[in-house]
Backbone as CSV, one residue per row, in Angstrom:
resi,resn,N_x,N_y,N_z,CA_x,CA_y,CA_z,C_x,C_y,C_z
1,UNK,6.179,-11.771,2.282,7.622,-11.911,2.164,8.089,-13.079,3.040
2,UNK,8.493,-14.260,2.556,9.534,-15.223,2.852,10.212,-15.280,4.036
3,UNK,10.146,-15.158,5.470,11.255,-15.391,6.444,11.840,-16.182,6.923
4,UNK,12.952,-16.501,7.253,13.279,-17.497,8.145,12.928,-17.919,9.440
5,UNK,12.457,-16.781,9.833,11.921,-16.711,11.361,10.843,-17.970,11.570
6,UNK,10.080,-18.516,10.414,8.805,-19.408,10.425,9.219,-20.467,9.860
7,UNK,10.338,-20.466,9.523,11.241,-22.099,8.592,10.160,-23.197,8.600
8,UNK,8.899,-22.697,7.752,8.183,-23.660,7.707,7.424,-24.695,8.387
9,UNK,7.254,-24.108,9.922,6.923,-25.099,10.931,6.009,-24.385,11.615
10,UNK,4.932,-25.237,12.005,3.803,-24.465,12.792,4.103,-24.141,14.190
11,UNK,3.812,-22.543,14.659,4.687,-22.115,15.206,3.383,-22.310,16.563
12,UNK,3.515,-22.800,17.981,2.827,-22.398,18.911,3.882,-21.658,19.682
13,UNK,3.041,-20.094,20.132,4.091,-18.928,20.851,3.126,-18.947,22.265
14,UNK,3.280,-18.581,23.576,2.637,-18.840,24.289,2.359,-16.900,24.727
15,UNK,1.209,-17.020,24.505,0.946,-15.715,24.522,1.244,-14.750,25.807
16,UNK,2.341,-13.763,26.006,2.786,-13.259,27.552,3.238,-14.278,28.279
17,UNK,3.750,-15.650,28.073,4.440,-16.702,28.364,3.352,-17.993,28.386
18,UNK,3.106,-18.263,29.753,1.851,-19.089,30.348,0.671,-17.937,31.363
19,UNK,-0.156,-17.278,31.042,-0.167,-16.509,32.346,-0.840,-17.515,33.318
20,UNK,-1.330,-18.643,32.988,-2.358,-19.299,34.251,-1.256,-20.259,35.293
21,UNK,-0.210,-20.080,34.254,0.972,-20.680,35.650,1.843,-19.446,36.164
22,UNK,2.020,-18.419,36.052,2.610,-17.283,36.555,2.493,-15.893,35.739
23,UNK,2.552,-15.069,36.715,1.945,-13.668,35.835,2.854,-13.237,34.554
24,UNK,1.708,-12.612,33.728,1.912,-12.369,32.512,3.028,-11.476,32.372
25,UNK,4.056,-11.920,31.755,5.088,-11.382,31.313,6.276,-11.166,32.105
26,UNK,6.435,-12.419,32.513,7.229,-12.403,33.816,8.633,-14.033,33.388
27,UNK,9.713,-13.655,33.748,10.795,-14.630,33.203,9.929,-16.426,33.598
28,UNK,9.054,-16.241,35.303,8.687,-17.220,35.424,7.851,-17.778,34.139
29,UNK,6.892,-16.950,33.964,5.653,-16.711,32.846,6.003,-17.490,31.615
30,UNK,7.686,-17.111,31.232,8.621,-17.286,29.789,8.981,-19.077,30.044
31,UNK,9.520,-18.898,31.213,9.942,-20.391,31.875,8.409,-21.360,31.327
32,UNK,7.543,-21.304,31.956,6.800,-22.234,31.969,5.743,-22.415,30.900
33,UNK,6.057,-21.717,30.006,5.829,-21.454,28.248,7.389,-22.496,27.725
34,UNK,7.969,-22.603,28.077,9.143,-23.093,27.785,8.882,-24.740,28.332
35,UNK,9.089,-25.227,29.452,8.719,-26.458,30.218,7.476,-27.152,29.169
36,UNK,5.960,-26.314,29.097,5.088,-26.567,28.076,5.860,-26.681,26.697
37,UNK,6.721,-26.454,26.525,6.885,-27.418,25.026,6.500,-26.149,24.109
38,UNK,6.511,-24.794,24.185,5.733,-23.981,23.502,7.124,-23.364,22.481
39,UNK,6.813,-23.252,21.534,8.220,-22.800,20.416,8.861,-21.409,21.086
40,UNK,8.099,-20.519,21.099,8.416,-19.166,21.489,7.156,-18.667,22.374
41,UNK,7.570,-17.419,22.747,6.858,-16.694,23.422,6.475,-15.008,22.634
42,UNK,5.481,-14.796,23.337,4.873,-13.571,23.067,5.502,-12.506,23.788
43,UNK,5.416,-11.081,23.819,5.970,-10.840,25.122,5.562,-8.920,24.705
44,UNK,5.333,-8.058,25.429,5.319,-6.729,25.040,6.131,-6.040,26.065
45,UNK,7.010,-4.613,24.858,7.828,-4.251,25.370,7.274,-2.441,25.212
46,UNK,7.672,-1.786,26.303,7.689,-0.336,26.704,9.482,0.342,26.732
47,UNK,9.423,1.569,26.805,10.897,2.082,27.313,10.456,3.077,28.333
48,UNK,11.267,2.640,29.415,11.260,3.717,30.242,11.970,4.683,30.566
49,UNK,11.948,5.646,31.428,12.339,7.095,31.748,13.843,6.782,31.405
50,UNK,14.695,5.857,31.797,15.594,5.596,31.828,16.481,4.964,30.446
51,UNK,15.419,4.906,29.107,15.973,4.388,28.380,16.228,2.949,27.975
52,UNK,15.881,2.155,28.916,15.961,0.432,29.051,14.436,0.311,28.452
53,UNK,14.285,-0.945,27.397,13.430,-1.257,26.899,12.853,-2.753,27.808
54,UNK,11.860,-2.329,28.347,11.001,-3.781,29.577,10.169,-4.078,29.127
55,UNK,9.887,-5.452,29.605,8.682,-6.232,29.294,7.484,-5.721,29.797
56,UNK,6.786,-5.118,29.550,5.313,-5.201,30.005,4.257,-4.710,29.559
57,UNK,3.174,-5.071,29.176,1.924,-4.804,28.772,1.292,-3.237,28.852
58,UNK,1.037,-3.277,29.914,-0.261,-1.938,29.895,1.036,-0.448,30.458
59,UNK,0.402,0.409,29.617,1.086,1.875,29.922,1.351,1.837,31.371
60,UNK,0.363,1.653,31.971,0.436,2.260,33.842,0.782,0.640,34.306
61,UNK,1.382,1.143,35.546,2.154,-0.169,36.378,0.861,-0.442,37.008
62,UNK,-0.287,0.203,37.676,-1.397,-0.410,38.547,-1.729,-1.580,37.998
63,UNK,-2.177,-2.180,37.134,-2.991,-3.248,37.283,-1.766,-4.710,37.362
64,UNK,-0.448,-4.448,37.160,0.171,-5.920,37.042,1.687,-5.308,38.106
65,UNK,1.593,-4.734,38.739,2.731,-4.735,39.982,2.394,-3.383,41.135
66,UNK,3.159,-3.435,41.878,2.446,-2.834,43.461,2.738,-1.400,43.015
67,UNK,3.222,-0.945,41.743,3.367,0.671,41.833,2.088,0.890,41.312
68,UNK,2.558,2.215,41.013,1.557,3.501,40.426,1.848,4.425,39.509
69,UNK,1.347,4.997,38.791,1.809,5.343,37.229,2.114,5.105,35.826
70,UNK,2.699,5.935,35.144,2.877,5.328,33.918,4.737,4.781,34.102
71,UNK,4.954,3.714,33.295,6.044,2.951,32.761,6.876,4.405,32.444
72,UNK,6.334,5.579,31.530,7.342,6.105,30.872,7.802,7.032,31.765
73,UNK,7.496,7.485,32.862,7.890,8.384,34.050,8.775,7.311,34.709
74,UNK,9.262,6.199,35.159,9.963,5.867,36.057,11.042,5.506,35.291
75,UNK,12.593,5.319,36.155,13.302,5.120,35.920,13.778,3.773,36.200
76,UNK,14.758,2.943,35.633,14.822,0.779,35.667,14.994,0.566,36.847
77,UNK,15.752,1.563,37.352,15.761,1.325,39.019,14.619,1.784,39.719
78,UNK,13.905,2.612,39.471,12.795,2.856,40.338,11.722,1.495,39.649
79,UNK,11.688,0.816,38.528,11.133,-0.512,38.258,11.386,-1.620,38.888
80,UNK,12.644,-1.413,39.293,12.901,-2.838,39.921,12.733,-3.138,41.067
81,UNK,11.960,-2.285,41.797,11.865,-1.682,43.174,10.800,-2.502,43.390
82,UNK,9.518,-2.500,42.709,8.388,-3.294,42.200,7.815,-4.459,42.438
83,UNK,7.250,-4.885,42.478,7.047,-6.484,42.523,5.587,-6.819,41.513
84,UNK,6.310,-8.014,41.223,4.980,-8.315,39.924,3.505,-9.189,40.995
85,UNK,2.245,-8.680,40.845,1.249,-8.770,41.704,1.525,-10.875,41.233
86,UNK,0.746,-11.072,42.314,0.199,-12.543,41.863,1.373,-13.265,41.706
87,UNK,1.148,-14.818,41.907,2.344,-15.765,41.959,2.853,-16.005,43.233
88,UNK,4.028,-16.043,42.978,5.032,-16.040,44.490,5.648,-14.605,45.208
89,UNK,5.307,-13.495,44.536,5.103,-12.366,45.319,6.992,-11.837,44.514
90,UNK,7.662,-12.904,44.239,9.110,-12.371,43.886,9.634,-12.068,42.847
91,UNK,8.968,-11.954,41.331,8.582,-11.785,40.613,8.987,-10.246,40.261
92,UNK,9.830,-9.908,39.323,10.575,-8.359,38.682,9.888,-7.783,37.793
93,UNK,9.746,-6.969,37.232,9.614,-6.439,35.751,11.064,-6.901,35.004
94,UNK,11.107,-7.867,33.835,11.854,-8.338,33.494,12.472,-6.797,32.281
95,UNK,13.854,-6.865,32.162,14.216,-6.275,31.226,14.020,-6.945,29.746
96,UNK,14.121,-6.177,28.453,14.499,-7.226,27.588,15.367,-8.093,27.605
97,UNK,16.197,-7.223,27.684,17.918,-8.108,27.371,18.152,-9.175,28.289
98,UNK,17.244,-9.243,29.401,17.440,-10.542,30.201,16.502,-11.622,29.608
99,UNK,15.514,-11.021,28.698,14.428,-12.296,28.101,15.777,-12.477,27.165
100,UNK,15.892,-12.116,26.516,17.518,-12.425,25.412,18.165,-13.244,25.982
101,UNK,18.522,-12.997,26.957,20.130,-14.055,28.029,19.654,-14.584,27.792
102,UNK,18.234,-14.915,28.546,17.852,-16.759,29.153,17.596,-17.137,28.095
103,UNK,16.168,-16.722,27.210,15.417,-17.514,26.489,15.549,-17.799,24.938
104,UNK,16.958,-16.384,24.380,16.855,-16.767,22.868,17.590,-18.043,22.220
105,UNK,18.691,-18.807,23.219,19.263,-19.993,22.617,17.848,-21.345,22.210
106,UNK,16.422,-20.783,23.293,15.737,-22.472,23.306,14.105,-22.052,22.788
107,UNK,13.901,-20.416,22.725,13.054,-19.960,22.297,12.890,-18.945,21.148
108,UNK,11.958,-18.894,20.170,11.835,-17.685,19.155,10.852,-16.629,20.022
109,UNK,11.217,-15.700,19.832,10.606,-14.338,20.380,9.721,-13.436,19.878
110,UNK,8.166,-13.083,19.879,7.453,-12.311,19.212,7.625,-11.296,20.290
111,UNK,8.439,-10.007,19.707,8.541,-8.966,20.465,7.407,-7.935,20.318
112,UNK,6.471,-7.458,20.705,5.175,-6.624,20.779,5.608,-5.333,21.015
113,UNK,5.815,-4.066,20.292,6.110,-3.211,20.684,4.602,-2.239,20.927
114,UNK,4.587,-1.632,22.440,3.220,-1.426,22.398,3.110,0.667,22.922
115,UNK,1.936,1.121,22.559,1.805,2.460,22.489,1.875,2.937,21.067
116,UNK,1.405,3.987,20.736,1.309,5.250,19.545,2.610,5.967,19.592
117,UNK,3.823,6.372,19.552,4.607,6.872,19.640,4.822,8.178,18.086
118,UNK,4.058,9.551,18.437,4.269,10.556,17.826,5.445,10.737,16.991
119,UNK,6.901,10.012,17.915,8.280,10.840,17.145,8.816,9.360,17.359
120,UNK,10.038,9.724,16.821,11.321,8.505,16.991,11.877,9.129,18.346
121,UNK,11.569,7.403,19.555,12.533,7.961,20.604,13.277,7.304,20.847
122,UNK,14.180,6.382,19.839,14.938,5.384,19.669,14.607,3.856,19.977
123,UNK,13.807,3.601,20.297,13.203,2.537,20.913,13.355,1.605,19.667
124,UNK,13.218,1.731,18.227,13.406,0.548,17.295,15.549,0.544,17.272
125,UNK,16.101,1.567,17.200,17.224,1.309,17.384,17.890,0.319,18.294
126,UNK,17.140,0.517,19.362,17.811,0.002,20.699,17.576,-1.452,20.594
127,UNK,16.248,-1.752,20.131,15.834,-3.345,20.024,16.555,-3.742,19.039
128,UNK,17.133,-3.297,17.473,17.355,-3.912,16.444,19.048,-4.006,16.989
129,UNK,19.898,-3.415,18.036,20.591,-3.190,18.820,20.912,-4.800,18.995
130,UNK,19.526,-4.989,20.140,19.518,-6.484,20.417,19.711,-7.579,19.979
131,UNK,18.858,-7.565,19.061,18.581,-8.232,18.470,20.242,-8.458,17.383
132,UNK,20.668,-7.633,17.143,22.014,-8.064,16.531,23.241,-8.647,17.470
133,UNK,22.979,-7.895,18.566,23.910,-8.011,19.801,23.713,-9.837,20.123
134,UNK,22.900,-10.420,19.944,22.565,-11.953,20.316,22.265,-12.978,19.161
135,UNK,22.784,-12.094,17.943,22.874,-12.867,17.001,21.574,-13.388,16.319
136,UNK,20.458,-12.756,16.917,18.876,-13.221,17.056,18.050,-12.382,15.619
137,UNK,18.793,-12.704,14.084,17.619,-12.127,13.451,16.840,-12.980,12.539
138,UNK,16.886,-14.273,12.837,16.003,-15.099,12.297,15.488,-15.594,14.160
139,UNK,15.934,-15.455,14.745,14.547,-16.065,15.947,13.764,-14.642,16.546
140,UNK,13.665,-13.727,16.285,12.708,-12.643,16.823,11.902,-11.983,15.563
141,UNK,10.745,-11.778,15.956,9.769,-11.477,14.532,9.109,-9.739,15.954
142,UNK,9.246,-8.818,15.527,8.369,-7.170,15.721,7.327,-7.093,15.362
143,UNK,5.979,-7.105,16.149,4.965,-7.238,15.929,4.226,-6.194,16.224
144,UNK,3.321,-5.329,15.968,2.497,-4.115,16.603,1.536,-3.848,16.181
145,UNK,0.429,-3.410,17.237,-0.858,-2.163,16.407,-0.240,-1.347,15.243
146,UNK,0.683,-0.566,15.496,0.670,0.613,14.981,1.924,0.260,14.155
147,UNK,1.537,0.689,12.751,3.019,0.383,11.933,3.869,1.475,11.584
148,UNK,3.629,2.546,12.379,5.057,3.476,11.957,6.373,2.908,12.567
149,UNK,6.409,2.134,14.067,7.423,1.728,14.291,7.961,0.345,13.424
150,UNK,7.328,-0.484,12.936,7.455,-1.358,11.621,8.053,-1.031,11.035
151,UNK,7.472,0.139,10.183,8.236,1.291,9.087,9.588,1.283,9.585
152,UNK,9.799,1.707,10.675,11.446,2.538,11.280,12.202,1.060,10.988
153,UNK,11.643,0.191,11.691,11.922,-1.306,11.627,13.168,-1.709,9.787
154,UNK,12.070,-1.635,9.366,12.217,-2.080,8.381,13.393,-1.193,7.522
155,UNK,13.143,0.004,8.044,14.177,0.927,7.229,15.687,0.923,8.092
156,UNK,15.724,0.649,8.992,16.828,0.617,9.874,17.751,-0.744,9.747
157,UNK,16.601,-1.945,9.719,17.235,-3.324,9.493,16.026,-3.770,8.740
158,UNK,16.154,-3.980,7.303,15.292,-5.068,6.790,14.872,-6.582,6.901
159,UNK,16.148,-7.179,7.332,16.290,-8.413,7.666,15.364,-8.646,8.818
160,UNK,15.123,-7.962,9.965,14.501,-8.386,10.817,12.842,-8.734,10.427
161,UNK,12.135,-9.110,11.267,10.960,-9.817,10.713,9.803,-8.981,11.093
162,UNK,8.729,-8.961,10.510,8.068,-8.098,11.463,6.637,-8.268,11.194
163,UNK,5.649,-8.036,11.945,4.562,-8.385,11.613,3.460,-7.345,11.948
164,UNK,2.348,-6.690,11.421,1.198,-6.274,11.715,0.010,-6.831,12.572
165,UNK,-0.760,-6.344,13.962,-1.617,-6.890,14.634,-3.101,-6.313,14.149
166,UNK,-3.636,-7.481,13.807,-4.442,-7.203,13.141,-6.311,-7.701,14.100
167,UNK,-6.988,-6.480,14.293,-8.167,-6.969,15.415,-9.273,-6.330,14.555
168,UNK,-10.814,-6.741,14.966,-12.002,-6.686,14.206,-11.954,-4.872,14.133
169,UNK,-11.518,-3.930,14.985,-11.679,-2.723,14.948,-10.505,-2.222,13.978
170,UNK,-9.567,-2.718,13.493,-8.579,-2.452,12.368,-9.470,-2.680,10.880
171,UNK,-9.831,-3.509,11.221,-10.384,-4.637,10.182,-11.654,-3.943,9.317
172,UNK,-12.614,-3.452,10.380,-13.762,-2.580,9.457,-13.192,-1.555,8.481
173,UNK,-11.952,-1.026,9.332,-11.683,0.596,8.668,-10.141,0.262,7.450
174,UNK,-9.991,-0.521,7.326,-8.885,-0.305,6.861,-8.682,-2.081,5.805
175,UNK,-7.766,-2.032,4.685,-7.250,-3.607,4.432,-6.159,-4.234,4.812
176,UNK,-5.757,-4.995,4.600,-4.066,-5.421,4.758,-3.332,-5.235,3.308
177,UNK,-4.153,-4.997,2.475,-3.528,-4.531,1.280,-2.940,-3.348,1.263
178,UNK,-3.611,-2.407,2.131,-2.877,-0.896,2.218,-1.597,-0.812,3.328
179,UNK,-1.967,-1.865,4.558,-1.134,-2.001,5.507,0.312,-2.733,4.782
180,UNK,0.326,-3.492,4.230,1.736,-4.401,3.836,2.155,-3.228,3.167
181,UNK,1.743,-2.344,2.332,2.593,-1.647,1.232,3.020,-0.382,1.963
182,UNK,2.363,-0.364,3.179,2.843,1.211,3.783,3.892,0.511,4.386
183,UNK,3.763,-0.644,5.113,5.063,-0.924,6.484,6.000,-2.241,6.006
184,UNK,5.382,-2.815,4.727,6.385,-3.605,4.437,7.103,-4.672,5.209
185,UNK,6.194,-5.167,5.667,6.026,-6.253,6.961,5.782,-7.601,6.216
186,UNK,6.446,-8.448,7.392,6.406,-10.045,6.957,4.940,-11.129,7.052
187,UNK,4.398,-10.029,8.139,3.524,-11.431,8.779,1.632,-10.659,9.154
188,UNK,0.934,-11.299,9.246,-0.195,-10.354,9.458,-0.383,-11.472,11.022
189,UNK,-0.600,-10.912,12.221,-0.931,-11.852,13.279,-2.556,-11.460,13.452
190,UNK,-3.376,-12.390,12.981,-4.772,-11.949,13.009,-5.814,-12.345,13.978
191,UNK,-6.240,-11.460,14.680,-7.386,-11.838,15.635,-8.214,-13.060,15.215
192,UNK,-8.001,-14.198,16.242,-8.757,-15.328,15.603,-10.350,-15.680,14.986
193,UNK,-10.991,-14.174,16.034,-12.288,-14.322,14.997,-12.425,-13.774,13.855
194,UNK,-11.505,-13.473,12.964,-11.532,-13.399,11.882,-10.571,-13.949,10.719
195,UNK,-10.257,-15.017,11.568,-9.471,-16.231,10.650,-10.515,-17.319,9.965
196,UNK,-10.865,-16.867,8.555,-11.590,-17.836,7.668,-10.740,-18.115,6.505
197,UNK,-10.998,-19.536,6.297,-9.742,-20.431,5.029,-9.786,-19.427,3.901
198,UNK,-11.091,-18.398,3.169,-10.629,-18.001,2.325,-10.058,-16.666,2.655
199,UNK,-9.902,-16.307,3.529,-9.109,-14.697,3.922,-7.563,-15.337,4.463
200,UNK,-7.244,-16.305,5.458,-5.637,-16.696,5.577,-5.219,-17.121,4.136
201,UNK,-6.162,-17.782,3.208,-5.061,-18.065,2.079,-5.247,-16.910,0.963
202,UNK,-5.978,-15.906,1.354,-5.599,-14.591,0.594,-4.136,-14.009,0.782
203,UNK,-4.572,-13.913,2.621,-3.110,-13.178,2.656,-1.705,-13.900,2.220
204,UNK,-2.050,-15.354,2.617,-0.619,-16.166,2.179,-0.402,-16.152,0.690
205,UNK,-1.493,-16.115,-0.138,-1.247,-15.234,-1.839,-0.411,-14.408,-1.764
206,UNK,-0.735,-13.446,-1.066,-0.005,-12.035,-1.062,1.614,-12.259,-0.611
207,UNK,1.580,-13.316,-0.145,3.118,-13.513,0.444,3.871,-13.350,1.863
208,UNK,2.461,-13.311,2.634,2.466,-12.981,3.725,2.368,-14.189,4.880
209,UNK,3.264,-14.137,6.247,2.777,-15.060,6.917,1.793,-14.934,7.572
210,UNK,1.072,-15.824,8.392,-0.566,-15.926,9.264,-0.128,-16.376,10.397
211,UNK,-0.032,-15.566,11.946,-0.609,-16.356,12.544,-1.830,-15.961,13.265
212,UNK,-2.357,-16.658,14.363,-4.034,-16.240,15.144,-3.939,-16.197,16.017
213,UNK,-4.234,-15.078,16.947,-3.868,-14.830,18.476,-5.344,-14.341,19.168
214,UNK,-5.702,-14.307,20.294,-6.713,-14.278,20.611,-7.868,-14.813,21.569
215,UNK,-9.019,-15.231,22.084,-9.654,-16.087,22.392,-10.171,-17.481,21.514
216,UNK,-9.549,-17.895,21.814,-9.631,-19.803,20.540,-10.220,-20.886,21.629
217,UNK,-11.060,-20.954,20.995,-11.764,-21.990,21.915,-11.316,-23.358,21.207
218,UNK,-10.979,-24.399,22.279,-10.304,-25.862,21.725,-10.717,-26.553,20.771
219,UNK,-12.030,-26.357,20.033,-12.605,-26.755,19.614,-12.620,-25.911,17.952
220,UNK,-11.776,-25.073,17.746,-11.692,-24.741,16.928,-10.225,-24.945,16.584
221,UNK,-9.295,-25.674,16.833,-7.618,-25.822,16.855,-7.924,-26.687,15.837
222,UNK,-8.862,-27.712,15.340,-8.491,-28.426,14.226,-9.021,-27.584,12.824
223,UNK,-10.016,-26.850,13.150,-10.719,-25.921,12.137,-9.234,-24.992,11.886
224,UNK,-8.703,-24.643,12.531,-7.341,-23.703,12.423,-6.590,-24.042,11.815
225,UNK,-5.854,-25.607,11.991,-4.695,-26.359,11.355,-4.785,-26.708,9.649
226,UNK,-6.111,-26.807,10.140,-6.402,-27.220,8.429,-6.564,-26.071,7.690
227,UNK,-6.072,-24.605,7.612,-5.805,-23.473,6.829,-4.115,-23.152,6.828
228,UNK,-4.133,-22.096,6.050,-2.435,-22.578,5.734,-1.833,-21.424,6.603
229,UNK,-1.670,-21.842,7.974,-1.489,-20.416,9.505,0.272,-21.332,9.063
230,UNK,0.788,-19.975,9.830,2.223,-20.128,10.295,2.166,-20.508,11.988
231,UNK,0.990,-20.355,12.668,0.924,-20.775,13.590,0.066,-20.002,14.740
232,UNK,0.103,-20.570,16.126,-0.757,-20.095,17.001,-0.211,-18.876,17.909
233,UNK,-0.764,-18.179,18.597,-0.231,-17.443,19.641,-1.808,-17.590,20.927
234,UNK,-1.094,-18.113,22.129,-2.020,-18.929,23.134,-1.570,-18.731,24.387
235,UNK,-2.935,-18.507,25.257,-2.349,-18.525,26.642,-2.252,-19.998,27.418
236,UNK,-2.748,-21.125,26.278,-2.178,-22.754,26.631,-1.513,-23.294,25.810
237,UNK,-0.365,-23.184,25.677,0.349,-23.845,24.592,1.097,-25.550,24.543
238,UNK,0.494,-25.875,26.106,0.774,-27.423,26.159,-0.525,-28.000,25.929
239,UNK,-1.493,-27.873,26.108,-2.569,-27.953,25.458,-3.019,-27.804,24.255
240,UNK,-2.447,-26.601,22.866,-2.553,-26.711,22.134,-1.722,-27.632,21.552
241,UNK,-0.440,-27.934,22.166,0.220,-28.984,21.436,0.023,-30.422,21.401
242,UNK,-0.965,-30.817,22.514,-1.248,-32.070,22.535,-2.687,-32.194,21.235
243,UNK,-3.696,-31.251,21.460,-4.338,-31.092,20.454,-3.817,-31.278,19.125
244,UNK,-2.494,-30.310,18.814,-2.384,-30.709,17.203,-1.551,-31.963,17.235
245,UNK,-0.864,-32.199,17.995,-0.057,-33.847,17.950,-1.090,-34.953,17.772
246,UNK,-2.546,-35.032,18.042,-3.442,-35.726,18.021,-4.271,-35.488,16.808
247,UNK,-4.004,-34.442,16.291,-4.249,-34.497,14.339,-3.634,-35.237,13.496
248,UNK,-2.324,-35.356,13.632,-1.493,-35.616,12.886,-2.216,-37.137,12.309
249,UNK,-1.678,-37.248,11.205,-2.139,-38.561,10.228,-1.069,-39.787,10.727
């Protein structure tokens, strides 16, 4: 399906911002994904005890800030209490709606919604919320493992964009032929080792966008360009851009 979100331009998103210039998923992180020249950013979002939907990766706070526990037990104020490990030590758990303030006028947004979630606990409301609240439904594309929240996605606001994450352990057990027709999604974002010219221009048959996220070694960015991707998702995205600027004819 057709979006605007990809207006035809190869998209480099900087995967969790830059993490090798500041920790992953952090406004600095977004900033210097931004400075790099990178179109948009990647970014994964949780809700916590409190109902506020935040940026961050892994269920439990141990491995990327000085707490302990899971994300869904604390409350935004007991988050902000926090400090993000690594960097300059000053570093928040960013909310969404503050990646919104700063970054949706100069960046497009791949929002990652991450966890298995059994029931509806409003969490697609609250984002599609956002996402209207900032005028943002051609620059943010919903991306996830798991497509029941897709589903909610899609049935709540169609317009918004949304995409399936697609990795070699999806991939044995299942097609994208069964996945598009259950969740009715825009985009397949596919683990790059399994981006070959005749499987991206299957799915782009199907009507689907491509992009490749993953471990990409530099040396495969021209093998990439030359298939018909909507674009990259990278933890160097000034680097990938000098790479494809140096393709060009």
């Amino acid at each position: 399906m057709e979006h605007p979100f990809f207006q035809n331009h190869f998209l480099i998103l900087g995967h969790r911002g830059v993490p090798g210039e500041a920790p992953e998923n952090t406004l600095a992180s977004f900033r210097a994904a931004r400075q790099q020249g990178a179109d948009g950013i990647e970014l994964d979002i949780r809700q916590c005890k409190s109902g506020e939907l935040i940026v961050m990766h892994d269920a439990r706070l141990n491995r990327t800030t000085s707490g302990r526990g899971f994300v869904r037990a604390k409350t935004l104020q007991q988050l902000k209490t926090l400090r993000i490990t690594g960097g300059n030590g000053q570093e928040r758990i960013p909310t969404l709606e503050e990646v919104f303030r700063e970054f949706i006028g100069d960046l497009v947004l791949n929002v990652e919604i991450k966890g298995y979630p059994r029931r509806a606990d409003g969490l697609e409301k609250k984002l599609i919320a956002l996402v209207r609240r900032y005028n943002a439904v051609n620059r943010v594309i919903v991306s996830s493992f798991n497509p029941i929240p897709l589903r909610r996605i899609r049935k709540l606001d169609p317009e918004i964009a949304t995409a399936f994450l697609v990795d070699r352990n999806f991939f044995i057990h299942r097609t994208e032929k069964a996945i598009m027709k259950l969740a009715g999604i825009h985009a397949i974002h596919l683990e790059a080792s399994l981006a070959t010219l005749p499987f991206v221009t299957h799915l782009r048959e199907m009507g689907l966008h491509v992009l490749v996220w993953g471990d990409i070694p530099f040396e495969r960015i021209p093998e990439l360009k030359a298939m018909p991707l909507d674009g990259i998702i990278t933890d160097y995205p000034q680097q990938v851009r000098q790479m494809l600027e140096g393709l060009q004819p």
